[in-house]
C-alpha positions in Angstrom: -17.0 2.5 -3.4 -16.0 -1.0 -1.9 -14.3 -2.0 -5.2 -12.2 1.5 -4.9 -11.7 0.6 -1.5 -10.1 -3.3 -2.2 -8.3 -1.8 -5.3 -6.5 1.1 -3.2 -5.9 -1.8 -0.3 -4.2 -3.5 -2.7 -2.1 -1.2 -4.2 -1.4 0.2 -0.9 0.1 -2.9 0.2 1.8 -3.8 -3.1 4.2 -0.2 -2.9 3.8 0.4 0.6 3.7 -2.9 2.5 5.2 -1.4 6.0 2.9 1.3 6.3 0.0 0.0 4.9 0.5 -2.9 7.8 0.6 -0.5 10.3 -2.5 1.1 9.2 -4.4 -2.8 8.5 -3.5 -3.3 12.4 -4.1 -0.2 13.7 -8.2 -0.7 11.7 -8.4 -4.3 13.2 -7.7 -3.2 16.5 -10.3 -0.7 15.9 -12.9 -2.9 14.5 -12.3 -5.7 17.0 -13.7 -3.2 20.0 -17.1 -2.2 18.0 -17.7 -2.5 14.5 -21.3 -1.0 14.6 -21.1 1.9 12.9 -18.5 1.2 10.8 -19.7 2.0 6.6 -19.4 -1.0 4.6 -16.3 0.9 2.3 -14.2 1.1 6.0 -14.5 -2.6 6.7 -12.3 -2.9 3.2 -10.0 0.1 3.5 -6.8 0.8 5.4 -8.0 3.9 6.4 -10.4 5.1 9.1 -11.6 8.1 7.0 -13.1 9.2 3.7 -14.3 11.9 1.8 -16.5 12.0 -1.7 -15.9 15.8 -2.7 -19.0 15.6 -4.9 -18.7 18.8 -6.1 -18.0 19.7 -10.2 -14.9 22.1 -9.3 -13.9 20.0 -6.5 -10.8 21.5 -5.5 -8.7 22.5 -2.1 -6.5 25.5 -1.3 -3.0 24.9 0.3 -2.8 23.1 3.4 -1.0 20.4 4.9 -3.1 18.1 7.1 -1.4 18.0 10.5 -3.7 15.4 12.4 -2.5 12.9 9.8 0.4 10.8 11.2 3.4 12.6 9.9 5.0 9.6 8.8 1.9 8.1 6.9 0.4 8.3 3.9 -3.2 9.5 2.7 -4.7 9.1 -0.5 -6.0 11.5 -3.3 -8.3 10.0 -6.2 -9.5 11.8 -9.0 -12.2 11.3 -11.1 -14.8 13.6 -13.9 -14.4 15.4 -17.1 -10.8 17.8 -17.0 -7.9 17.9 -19.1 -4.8 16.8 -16.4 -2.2 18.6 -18.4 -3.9 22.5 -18.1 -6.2 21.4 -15.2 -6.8 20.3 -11.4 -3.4 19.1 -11.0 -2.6 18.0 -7.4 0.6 20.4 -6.1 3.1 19.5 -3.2 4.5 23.0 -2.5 7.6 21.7 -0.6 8.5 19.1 -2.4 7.8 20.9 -5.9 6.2 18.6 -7.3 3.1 18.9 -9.8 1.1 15.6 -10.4 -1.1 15.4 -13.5 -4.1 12.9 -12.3 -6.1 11.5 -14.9 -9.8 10.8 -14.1 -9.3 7.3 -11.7 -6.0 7.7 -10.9 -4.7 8.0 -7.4 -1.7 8.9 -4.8 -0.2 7.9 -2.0 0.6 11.5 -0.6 2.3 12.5 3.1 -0.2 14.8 3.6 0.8 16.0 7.2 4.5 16.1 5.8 4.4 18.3 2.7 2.1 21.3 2.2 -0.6 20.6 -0.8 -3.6 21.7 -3.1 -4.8 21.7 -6.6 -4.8 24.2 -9.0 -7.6 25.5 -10.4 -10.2 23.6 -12.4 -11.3 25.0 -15.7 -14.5 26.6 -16.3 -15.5 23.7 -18.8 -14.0 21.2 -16.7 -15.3 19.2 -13.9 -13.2 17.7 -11.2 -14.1 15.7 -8.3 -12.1 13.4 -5.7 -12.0 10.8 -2.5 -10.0 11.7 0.0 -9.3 8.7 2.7 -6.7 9.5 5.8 -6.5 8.1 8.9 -6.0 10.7 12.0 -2.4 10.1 14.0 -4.8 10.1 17.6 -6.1 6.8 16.0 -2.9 5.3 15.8 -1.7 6.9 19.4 -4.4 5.6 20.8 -4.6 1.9 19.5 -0.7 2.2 20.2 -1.2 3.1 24.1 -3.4 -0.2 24.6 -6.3 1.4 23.5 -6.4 4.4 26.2 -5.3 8.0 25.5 -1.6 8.7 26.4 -1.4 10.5 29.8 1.7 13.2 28.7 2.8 14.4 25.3 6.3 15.3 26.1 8.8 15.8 23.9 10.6 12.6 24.5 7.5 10.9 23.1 7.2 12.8 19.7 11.1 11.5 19.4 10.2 8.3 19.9 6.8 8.1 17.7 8.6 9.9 14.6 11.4 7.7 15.0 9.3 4.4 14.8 7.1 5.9 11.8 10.2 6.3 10.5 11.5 2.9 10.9 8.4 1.3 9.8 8.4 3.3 6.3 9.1 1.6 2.9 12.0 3.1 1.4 11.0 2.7 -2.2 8.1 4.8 -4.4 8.3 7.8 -2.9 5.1 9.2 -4.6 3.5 6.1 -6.2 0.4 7.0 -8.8 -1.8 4.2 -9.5 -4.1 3.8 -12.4 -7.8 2.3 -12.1 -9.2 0.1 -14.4 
């Protein structure tokens, strides 16, 4: 897991150096207050969060993860035994867009912007993934000098999406890597 978690830092940076910065900061910040508890794969990655879906038809219905920071990115690796062509592809609804992982590779997705899931893994198939994201409150909260903001008017959504926005890259919309 840590050298999954240096490879996607790296990559992360290399097609998404604004954002990935922002997320880099908003960990250090983090880890500078208390880094006991803090899992050895964190103290490497970008993001506050992960998940090892473990299980053989691994697999998610549509959703679009709304306590991600809209303008951020979270990302999708896939690994086991599935043909990517008639199998577990990842799906971004809104966008239209159907992306045939291969066992190790990964996205960058905007998973609080666009709606997503995977289709169906075949019955001889076996599909798994890691999931890492970090939650917007995170970012909100590092942002507000490390204290929880005291309104959530409207006023301050415009400015939040508006910096997000800002600090974007403009290039590789949806960036696959390959592992290995």
């Amino acid at each position: 897991m840590r050298f999954c978690s240096r490879l996607i830092a790296a990559d992360f940076a290399f097609f998404f150096p604004k954002v990935e910065k922002y997320y880099s900061d908003t960990m250090l910040a983090l880890k500078a207050i208390d880094k006991s508890g803090v899992p050895d794969h964190v103290q490497k990655s970008p993001f506050a969060a992960a998940s090892l879906n473990y299980g053989s038809k691994t697999s998610c219905k549509w959703h679009a993860d709304v306590m991600n920071l809209f303008t951020g990115l979270c990302l999708v690796m896939a690994f086991g035994k599935f043909d990517p062509q008639c199998s577990a592809q990842f799906i971004l609804n809104q966008a239209r867009v159907v992306v045939e992982l291969q066992a190790g590779d990964f996205l960058f997705v905007p998973s609080s912007a666009f709606g997503h899931r995977n289709a169906n893994v075949h019955p001889k198939d076996s599909r798994r993934s890691i999931v890492q994201w970090t939650a917007a409150s995170l970012f909100r909260w590092v942002d507000n000098g490390h204290a929880l903001p005291r309104t959530n008017d409207a006023r301050g959504i415009e400015v939040r999406f508006a910096d997000g926005c800002e600090g974007s890259d403009s290039e590789g919309d949806f960036v696959v890597g390959e592992a290995g």
